[in-house]
N, C-alpha and C positions, 0 to 999 in steps of 0.2 A: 645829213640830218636835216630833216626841215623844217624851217623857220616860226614861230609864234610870235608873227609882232604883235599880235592884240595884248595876248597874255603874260610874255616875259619880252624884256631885254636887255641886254646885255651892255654895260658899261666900263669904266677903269675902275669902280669899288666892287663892281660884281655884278651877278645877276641881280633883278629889281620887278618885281611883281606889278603890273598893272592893277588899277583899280576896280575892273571886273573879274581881274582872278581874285581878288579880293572877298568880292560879293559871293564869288561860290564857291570859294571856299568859308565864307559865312555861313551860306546857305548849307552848308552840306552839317557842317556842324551843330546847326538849329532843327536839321532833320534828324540826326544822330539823337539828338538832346529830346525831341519828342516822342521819338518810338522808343527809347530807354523809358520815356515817361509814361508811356502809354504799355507797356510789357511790365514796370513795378505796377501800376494801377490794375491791371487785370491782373496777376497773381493776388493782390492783397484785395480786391474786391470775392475774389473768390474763395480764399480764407478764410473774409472776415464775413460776410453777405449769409453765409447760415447761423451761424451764431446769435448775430443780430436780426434775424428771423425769427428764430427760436425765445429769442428775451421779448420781443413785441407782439409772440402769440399769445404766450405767457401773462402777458402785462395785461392784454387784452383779455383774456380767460377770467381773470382776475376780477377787472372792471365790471363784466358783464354777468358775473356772479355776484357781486355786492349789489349791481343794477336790476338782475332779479330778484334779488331775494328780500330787497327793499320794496317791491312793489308785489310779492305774496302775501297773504296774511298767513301768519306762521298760527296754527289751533294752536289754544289753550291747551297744555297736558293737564286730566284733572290728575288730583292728587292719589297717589297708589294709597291702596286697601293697605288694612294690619292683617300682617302674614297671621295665620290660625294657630295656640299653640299647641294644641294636640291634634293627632291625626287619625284615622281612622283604618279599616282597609281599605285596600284600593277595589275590592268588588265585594262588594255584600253577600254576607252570606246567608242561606234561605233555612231557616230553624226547624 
């Protein structure tokens, strides 16, 4: 078997880790830790990212219809006729 003096050696309590096995095995753990973080961030961006689309088109749809309709002049309705209360025919007829 051959030897790793950098990274391990071996004593009378046992094998004993160097302090660059150290470092990467840190390192590797800080890698694990980021791409777990970065694999929950793209599933839940892409979950949530239409949704919150849809509530800010919304919002906006919203805004820019009170924004219009604030700056139309809305006509006066004039006030409806009194309905007739008799009626006639609907074609005259020729005597």
């Amino acid at each position: 078997m051959a030897e790793l003096p950098f990274l391990v050696s071996h004593s009378r309590e046992g094998f004993s880790i160097s302090g660059m096995q150290k470092i990467y095995n840190l390192l590797g753990v800080l890698g694990f830790a980021i791409s777990g973080t970065m694999a929950i961030g793209g599933v839940v961006a892409y979950t949530r990212v239409p949704s919150m689309i849809n509530n800010y088109a919304s919002e906006l749809k919203l805004e820019l219809t009170k924004t219009i309709l604030d700056q139309v002049p809305v006509p006066e309705i004039p006030e409806m006729p009194q309905l007739p209360a008799e009626t006639g025919p609907a074609i005259p007829s020729i005597n």
